[in-house]
C-alpha positions as CSV (number, residue, x, y, z in Angstrom):
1,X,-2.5,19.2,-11.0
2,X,0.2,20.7,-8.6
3,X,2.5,22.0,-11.5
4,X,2.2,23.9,-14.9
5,X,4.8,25.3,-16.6
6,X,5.0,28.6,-16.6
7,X,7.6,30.4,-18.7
8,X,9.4,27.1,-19.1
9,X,9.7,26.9,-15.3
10,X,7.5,24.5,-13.1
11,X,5.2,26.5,-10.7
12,X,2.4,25.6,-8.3
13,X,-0.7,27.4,-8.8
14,X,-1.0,31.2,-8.1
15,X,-4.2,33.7,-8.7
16,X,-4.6,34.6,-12.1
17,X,-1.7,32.0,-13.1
18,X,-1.2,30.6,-17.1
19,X,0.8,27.6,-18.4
20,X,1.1,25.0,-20.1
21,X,1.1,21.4,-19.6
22,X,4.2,19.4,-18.5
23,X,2.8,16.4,-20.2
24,X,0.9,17.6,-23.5
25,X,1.6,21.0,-23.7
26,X,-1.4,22.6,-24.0
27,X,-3.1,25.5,-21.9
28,X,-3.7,25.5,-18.4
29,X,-5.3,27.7,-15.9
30,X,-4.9,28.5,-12.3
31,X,-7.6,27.5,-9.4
32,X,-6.8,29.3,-6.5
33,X,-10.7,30.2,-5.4
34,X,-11.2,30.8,-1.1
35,X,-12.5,27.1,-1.0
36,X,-10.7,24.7,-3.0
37,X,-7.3,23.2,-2.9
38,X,-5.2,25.6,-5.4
39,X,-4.3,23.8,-8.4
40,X,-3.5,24.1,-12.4
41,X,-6.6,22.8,-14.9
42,X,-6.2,22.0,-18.9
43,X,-8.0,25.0,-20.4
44,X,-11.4,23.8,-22.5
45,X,-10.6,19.6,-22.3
46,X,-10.3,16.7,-20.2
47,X,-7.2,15.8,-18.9
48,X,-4.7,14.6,-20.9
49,X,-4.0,11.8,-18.7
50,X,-6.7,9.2,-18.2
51,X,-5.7,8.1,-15.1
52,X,-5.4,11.2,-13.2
53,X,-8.0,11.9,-10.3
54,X,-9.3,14.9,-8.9
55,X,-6.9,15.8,-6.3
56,X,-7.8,16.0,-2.7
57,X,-6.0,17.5,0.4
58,X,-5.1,14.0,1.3
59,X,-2.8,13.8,-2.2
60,X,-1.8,17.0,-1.7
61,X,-0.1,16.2,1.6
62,X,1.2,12.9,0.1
63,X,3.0,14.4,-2.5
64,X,4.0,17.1,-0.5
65,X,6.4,14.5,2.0
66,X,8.4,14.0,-1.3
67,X,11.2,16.5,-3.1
68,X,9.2,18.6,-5.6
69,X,11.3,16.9,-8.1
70,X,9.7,13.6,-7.5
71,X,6.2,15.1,-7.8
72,X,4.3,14.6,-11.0
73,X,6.8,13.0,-12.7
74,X,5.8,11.7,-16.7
75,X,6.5,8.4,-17.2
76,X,7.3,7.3,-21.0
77,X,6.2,3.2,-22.6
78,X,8.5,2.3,-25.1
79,X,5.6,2.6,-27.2
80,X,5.4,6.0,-26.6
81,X,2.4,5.9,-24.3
82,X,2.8,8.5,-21.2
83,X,1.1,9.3,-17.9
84,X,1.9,11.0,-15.1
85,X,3.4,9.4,-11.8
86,X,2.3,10.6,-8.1
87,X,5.6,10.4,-7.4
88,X,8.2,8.8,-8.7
89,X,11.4,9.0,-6.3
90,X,14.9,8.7,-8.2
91,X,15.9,5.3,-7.8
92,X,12.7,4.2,-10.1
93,X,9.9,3.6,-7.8
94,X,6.7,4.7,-8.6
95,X,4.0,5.3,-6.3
96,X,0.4,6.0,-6.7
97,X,-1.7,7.5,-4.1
98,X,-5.4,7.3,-4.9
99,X,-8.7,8.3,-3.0
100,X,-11.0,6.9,-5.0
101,X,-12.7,3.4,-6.2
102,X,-10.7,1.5,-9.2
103,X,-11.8,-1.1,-11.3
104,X,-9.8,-4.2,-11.5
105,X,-9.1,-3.0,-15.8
106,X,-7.8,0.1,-14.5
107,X,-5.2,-1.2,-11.9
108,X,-3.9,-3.9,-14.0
109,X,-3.6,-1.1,-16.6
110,X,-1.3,0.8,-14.2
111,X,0.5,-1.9,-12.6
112,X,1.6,-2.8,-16.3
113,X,2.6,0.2,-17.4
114,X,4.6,1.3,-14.7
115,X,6.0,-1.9,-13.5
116,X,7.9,-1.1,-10.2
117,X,4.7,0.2,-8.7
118,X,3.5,0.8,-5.0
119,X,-0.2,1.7,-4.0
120,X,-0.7,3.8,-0.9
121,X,-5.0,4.2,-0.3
122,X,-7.1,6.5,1.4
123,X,-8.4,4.1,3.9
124,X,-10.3,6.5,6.1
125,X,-13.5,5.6,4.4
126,X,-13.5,2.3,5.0
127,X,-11.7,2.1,8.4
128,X,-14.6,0.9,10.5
129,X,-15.2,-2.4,8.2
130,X,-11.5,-3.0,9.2
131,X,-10.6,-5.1,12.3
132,X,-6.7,-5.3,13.4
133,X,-6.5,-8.6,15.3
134,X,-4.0,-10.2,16.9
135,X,0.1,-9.9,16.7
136,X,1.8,-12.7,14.5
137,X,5.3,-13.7,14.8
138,X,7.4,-12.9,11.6
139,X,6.5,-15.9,8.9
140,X,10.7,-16.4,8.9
141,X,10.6,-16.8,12.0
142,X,11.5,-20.1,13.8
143,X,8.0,-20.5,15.8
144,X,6.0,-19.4,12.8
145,X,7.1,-23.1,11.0
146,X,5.4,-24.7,12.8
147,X,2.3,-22.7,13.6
148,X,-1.1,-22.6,11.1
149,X,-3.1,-20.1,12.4
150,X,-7.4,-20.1,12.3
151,X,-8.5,-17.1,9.8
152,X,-10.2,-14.4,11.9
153,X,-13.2,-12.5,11.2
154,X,-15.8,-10.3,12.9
155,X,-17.9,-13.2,13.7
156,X,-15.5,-15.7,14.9
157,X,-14.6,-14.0,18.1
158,X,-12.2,-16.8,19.5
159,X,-10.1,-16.8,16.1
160,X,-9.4,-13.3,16.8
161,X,-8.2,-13.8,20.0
162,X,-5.1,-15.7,18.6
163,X,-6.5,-19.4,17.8
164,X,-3.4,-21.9,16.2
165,X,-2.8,-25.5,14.7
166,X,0.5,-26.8,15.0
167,X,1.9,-28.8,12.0
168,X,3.9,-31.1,14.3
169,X,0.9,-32.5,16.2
170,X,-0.8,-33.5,13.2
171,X,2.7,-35.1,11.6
172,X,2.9,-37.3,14.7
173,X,-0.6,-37.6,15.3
174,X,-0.8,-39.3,11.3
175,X,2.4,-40.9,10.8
176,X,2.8,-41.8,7.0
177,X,0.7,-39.0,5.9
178,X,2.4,-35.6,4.3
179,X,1.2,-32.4,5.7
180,X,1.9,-29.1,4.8
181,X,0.5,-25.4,6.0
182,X,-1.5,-25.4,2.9
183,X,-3.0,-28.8,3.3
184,X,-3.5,-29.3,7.0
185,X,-7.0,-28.7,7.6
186,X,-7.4,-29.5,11.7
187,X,-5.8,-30.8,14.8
188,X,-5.8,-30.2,18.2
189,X,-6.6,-26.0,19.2
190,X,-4.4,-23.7,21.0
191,X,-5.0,-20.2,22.1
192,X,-2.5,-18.0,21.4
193,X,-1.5,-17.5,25.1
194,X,0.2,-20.3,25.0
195,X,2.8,-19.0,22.9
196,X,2.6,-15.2,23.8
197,X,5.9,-13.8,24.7
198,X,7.5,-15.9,22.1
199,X,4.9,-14.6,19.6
200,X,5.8,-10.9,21.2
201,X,10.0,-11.9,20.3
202,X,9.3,-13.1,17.0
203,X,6.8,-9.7,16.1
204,X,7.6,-8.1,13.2
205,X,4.3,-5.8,12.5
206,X,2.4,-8.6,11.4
207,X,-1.3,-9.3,12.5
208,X,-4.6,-11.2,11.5
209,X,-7.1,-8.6,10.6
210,X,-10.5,-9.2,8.9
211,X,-12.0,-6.4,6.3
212,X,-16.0,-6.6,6.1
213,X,-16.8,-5.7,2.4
214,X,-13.8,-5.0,1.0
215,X,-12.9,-3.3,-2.1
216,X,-11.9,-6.7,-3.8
217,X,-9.1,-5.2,-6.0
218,X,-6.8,-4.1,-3.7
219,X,-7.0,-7.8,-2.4
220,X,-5.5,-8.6,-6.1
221,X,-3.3,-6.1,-7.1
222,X,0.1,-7.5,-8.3
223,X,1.9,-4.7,-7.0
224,X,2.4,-3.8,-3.0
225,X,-0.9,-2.4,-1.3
226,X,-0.6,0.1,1.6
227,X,-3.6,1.6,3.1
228,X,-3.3,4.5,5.1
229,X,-6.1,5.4,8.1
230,X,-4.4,8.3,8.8
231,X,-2.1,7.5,11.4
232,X,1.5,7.1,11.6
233,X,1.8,3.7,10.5
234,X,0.7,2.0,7.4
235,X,-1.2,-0.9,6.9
236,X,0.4,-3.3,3.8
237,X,-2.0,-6.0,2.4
238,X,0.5,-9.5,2.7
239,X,0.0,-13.4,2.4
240,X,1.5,-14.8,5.4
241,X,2.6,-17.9,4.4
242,X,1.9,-21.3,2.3
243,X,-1.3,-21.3,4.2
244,X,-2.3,-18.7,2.0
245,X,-4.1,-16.4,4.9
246,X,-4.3,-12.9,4.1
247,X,-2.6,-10.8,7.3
248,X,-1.6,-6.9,7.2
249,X,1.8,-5.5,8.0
250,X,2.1,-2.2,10.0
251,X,5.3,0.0,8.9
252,X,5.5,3.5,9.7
253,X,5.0,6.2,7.7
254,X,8.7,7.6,7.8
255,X,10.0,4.0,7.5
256,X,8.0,3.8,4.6
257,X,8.8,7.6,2.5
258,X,12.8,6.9,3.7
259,X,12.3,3.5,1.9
260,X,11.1,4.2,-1.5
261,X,14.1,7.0,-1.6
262,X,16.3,4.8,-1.3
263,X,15.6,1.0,-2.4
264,X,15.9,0.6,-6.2
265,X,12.9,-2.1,-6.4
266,X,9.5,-2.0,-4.1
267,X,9.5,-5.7,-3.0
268,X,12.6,-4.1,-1.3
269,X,10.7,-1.9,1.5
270,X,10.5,-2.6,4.8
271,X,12.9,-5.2,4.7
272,X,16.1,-4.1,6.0
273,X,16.8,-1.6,9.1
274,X,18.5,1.5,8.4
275,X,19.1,3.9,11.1
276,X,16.4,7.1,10.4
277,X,17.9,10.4,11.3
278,X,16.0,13.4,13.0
279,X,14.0,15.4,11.1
């Protein structure tokens, strides 16, 4: 943990540091050896919170882009049940930054509990089993109607080039017949170079991307998934339309942190411009 309190005040870990825990209460004991990341430990048990995770540099810095006040934040059930938040930012978002794996018990577990959730992942592990294709053109756009694009993967080189049906063709093509994105299964093939600088106009941060063994639960979670490779853009896990193929979302990290200060609900970042001042 970042924070104990210590003489009713919250402190970060110093050498020799006491306290007590903001969440149970009980004794807690500085880290603050030459090699680890200094932090506060429950004295003699396990920690009080189930859910909490060894942290790493990678949380650390996390947390660290937020107010202390939003770090570490314990979150009350009506039932009385408690855990402690990441983050929790004061307009009610909650966001969970975690490094390691999850079972699918343990994020529905979360996601119910705290409700209006975000996950941000520690994709560095994994980001070589991760292929960013081709740019899409927002789904609201006015090209993207008419467009169902060919899932690509590693080993279907052409779909990752940009490889389309388009819904019209296949209307006039069958007249009398209904077809939908999510029914359509063929047609006549374009390339995306066809279509490329509307595709560029229409861009919204959306791509194809394929993710070879992927850590399945992520792909289910019923709250908002953004991985982050350690760059200055994140990666959030969408459906792209009716069609029901999965596609990523790059938003940048400072879009992102302004966001969640700000927006009252997370289905709510990323989705309208506000002008980002100097830091």
């Amino acid at each position: 943990m970042q924070y104990s309190l210590v003489n009713g005040d919250r402190r970060e870990a110093f050498a020799g540091g006491r306290g007590l825990c903001p969440t149970c209460g009980a004794a807690m004991v500085a880290k603050c050896g030459p090699r680890i990341l200094h932090h506060w430990a429950h004295t003699g048990r396990r920690n009080c919170d189930p859910w909490w995770e060894n942290e790493t540099e990678w949380h650390r810095s996390w947390k660290n882009l937020f107010p202390e006040s939003c770090r570490e934040i314990s979150h009350v059930a009506p039932d009385g049940e408690v855990h402690r938040a990441d983050i929790k930012t004061p307009t009610g978002i909650v966001i969970e930054v975690q490094h390691s794996a999850m079972t699918d018990a343990e994020r529905r577990s979360r996601e119910d509990f705290y409700g209006n959730l975000v996950w941000v992942i520690d994709g560095r592990g994994f980001r070589d089993n991760f292929d960013i294709y081709h740019l899409l053109p927002s789904p609201d756009s006015e090209i993207a109607q008419d467009l169902v694009w060919s899932k690509a993967s590693r080993p279907m080189r052409g779909a990752a080039s940009g490889l389309f049906f388009r819904l019209s063709e296949n209307r006039t093509a069958f007249p009398g017949k209904i077809f939908t994105k999510a029914t359509m299964r063929g047609g006549f093939i374009h390339g995306i170079h066809e279509i490329e600088a509307e595709v560029e106009l229409a861009y919204r941060g959306h791509h194809q991307y394929d993710w070879v063994r992927p850590r399945r639960t992520w792909l289910d979670a019923a709250c908002p998934v953004y991985i982050d490779f350690g760059e200055d853009h994140l990666v959030r896990l969408e459906i792209y339309d009716e069609s029901g193929l999965r596609c990523i979302r790059l938003i940048s990290k400072r879009k992102f942190v302004h966001d969640v200060m700000v927006e009252t609900n997370v289905s709510a970042i990323a989705t309208r411009f506000y002008p980002l001042g100097r830091d």
